[in-house]
DRENDO-1510 file (C-alpha; in Angstrom, 1 decimal, always signed):
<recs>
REC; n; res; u; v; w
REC; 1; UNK; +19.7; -0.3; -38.6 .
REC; 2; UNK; +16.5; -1.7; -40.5 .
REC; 3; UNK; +16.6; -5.0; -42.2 .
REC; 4; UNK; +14.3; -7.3; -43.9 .
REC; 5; UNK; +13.7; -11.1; -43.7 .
REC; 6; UNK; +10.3; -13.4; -44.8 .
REC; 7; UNK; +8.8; -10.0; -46.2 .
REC; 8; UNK; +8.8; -8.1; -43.1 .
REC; 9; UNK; +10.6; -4.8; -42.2 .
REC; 10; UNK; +12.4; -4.6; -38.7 .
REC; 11; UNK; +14.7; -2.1; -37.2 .
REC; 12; UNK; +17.2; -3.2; -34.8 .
REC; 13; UNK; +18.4; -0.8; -31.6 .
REC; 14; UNK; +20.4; -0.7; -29.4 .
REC; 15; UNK; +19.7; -0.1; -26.2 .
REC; 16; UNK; +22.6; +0.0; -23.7 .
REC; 17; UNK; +23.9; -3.2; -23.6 .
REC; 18; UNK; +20.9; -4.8; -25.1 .
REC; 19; UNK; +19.7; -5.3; -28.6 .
REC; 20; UNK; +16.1; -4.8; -29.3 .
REC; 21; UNK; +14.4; -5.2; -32.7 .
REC; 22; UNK; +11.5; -3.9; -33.8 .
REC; 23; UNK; +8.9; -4.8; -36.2 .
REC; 24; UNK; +8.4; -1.8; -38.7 .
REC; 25; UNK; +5.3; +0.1; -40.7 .
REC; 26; UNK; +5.5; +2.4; -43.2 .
REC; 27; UNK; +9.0; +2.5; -43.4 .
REC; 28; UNK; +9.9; +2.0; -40.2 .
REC; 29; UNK; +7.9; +5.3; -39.3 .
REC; 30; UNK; +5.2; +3.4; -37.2 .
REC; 31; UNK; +6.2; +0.6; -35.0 .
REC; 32; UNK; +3.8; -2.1; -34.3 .
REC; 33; UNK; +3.6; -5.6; -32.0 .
REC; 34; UNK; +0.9; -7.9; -32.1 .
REC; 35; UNK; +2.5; -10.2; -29.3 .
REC; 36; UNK; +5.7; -9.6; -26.9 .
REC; 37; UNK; +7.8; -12.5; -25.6 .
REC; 38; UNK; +9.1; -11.7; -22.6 .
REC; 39; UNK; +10.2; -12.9; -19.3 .
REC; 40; UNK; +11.2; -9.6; -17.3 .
REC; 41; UNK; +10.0; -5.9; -17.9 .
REC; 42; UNK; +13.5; -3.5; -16.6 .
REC; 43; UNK; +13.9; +0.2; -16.0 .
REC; 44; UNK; +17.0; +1.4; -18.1 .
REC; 45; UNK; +18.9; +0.8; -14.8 .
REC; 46; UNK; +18.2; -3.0; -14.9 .
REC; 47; UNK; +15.7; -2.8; -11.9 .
REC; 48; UNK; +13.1; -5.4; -12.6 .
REC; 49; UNK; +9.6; -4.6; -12.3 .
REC; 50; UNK; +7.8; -7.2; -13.8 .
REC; 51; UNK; +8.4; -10.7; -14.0 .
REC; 52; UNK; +6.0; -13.5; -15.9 .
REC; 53; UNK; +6.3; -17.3; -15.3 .
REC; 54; UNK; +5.8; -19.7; -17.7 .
REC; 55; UNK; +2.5; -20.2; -16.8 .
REC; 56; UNK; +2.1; -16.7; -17.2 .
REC; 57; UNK; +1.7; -15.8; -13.7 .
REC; 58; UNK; +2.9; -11.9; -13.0 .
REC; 59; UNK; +4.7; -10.6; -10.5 .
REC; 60; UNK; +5.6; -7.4; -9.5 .
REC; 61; UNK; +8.6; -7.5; -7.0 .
REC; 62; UNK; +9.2; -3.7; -6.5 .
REC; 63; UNK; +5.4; -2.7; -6.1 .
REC; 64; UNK; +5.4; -1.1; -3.0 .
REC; 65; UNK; +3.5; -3.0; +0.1 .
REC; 66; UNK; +3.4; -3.0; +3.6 .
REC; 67; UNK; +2.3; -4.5; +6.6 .
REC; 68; UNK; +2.3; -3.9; +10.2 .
REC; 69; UNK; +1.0; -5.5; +13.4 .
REC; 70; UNK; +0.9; -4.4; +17.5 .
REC; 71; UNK; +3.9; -6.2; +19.2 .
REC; 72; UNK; +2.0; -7.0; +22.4 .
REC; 73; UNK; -1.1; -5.3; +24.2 .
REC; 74; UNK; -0.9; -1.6; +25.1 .
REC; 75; UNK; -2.9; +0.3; +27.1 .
REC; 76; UNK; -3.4; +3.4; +25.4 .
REC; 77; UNK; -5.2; +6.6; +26.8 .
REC; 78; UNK; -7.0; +8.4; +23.5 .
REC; 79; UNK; -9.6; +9.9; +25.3 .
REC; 80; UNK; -9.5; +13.6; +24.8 .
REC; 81; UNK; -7.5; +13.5; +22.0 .
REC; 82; UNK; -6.5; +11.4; +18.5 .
REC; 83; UNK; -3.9; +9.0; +19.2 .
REC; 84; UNK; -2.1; +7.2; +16.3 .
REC; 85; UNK; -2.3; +3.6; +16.7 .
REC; 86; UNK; +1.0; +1.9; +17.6 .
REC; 87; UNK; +1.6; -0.9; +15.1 .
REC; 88; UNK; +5.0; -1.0; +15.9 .
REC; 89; UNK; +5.8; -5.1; +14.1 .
REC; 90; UNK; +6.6; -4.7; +10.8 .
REC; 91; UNK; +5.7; -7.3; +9.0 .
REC; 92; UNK; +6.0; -6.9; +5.1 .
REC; 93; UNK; +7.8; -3.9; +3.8 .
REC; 94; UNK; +8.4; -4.0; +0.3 .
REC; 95; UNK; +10.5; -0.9; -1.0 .
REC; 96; UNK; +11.0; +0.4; +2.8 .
REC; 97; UNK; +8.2; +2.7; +2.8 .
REC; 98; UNK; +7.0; +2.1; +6.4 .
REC; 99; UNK; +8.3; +3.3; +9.8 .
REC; 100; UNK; +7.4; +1.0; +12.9 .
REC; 101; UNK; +9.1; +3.9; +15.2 .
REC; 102; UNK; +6.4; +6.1; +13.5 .
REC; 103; UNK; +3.5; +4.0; +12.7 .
REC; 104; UNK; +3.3; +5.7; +9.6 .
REC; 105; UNK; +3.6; +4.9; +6.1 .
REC; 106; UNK; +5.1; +7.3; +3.3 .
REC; 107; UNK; +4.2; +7.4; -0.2 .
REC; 108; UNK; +7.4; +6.7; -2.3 .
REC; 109; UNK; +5.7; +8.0; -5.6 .
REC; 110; UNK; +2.6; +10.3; -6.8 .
REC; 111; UNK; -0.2; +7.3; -7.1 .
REC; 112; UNK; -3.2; +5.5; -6.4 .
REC; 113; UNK; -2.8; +3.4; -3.5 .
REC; 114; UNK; -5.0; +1.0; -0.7 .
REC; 115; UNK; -4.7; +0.6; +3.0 .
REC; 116; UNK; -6.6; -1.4; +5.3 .
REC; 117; UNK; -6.8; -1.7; +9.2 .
REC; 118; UNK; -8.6; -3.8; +11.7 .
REC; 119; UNK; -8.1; -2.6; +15.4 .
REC; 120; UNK; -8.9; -4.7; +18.5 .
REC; 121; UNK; -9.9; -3.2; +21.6 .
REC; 122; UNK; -11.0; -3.8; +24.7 .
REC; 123; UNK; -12.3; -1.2; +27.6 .
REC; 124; UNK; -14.0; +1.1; +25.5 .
REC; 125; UNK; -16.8; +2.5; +27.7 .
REC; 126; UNK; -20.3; +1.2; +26.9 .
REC; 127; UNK; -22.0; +4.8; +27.3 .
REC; 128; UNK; -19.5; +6.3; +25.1 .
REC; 129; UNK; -18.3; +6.0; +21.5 .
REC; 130; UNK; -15.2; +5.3; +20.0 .
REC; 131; UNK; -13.7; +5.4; +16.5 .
REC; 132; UNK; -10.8; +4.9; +14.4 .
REC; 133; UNK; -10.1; +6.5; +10.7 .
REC; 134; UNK; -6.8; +7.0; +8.5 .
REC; 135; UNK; -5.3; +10.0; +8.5 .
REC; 136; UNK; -3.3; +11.8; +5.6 .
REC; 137; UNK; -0.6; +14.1; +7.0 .
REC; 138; UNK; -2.0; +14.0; +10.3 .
REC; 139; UNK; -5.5; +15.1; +8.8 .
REC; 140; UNK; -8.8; +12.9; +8.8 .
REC; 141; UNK; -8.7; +11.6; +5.8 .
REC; 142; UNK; -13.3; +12.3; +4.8 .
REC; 143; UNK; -15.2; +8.6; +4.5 .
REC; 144; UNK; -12.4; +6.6; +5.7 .
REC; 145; UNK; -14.0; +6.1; +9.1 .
REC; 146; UNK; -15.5; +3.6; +11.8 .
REC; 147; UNK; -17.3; +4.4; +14.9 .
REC; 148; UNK; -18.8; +2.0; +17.5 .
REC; 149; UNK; -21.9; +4.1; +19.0 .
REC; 150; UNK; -23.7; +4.3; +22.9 .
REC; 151; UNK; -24.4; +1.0; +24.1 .
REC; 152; UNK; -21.7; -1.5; +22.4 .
REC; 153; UNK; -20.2; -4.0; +25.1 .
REC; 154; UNK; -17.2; -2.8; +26.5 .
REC; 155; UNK; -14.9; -5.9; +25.5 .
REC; 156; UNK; -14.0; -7.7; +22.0 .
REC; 157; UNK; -14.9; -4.4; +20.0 .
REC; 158; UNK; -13.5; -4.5; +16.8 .
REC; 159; UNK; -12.9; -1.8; +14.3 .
REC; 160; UNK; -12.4; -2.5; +10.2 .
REC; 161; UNK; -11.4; +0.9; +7.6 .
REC; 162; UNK; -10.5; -0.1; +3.9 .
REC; 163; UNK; -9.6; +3.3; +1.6 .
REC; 164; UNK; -8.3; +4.0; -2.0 .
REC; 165; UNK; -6.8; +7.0; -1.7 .
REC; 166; UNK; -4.7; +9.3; -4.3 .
REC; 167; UNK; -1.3; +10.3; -2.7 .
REC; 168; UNK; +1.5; +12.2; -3.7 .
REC; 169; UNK; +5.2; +11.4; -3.0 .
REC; 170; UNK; +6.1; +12.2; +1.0 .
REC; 171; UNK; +2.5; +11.8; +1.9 .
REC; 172; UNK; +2.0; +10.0; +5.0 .
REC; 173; UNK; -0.8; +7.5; +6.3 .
REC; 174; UNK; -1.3; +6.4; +9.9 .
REC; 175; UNK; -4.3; +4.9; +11.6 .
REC; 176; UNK; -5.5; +7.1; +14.4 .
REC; 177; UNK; -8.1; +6.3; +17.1 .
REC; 178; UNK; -10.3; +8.2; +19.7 .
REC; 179; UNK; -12.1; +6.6; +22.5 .
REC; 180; UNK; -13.9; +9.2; +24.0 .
REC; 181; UNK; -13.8; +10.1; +27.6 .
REC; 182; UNK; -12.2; +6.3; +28.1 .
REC; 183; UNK; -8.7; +6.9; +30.1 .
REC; 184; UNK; -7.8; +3.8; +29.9 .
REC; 185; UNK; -8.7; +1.0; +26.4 .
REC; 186; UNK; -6.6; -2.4; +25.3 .
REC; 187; UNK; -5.4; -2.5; +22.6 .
REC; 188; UNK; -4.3; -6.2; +21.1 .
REC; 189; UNK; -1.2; -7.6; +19.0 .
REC; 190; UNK; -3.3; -10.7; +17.3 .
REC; 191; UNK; -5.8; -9.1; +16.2 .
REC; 192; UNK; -4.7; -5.3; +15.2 .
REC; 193; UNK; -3.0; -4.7; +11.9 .
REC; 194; UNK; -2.2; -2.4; +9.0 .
REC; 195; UNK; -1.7; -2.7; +5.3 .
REC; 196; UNK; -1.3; -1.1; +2.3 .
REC; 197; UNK; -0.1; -0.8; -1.2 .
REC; 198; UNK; +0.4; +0.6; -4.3 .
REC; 199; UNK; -2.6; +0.1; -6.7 .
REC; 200; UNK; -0.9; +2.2; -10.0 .
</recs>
């Protein structure tokens, strides 16, 4: 239904149980908005996904976010082979996208997403090297790695990774470590986490 009132054209629909109106162009052929007053943004289903104070402040309650710590310190053996890193205390899990019996997060939709991790460990060997990296699907995931070289001290190593990476909907990220040839490395709760979330 179009109307008119102070000179303008509108149209006025109807959308489930909500009326919206429209400001028209051309006959209502165009529709156009210069400014929108609004307090929530809704899916059809009535699932807000945007909310905006009155100081204009945005929030974004379903955006999907995680994050995960180690529940105490575990001695871990990754020396021949990659071990996923067991950040087992979930922390922040916004949408339910992370498993603490898996240590793994799963991407709910096809996006752009970032994760971050910081590992502490102690024990590494000081004539080895050790490093940690994200993996997609179980695979390295190329540039998102750190290694600690020959020579480091064997105690209060820590390891920082920060990745944007493009993921499809089931993909899975996990932080994996190797410290090579060490049988036998610390890994600690206050000082170890993972995080994520979804950029767009």
């Amino acid at each position: 239904m179009a109307f008119e009132q102070n000179g303008s054209r509108y149209r006025l629909s109807k959308l489930g149980t909500r009326h919206i109106v429209y400001l028209c162009h051309r006959d209502c052929g165009v529709v156009m908005a210069s400014e929108i007053g609004v307090q929530n943004i809704q899916h059809t289903n009535g699932t807000t996904a945007m909310t905006i104070d009155g100081s204009g402040r945005v929030l974004m309650p379903a955006r999907p976010v995680f994050k995960a710590s180690i529940t105490s310190s575990t001695t871990v053996d990754f020396s021949a082979a990659n071990g996923i890193v067991n950040f087992d205390n979930q922390i922040i899990d916004v949408g339910a996208n992370y498993d603490p019996s898996t240590y793994k997060f799963t991407a709910p939709v096809d996006g752009i997403y970032q994760f971050y991790a910081i590992l502490r460990a102690d024990g590494a060997s000081a004539t080895s090297y050790s490093y940690i990296f994200f993996g997609k699907n179980g695979a390295n995931v190329s540039g998102s790695l750190c290694i600690i070289g020959n020579g480091a001290s064997t105690n209060y190593q820590s390891y920082q990774i920060t990745d944007i990476l493009s993921l499809t909907a089931g993909d899975e990220i996990a932080v994996y470590a190797n410290f090579n040839g060490d049988t036998s490395v610390v890994l600690y709760p206050g000082q170890s986490t993972f995080s994520g979330f979804l950029i767009g």
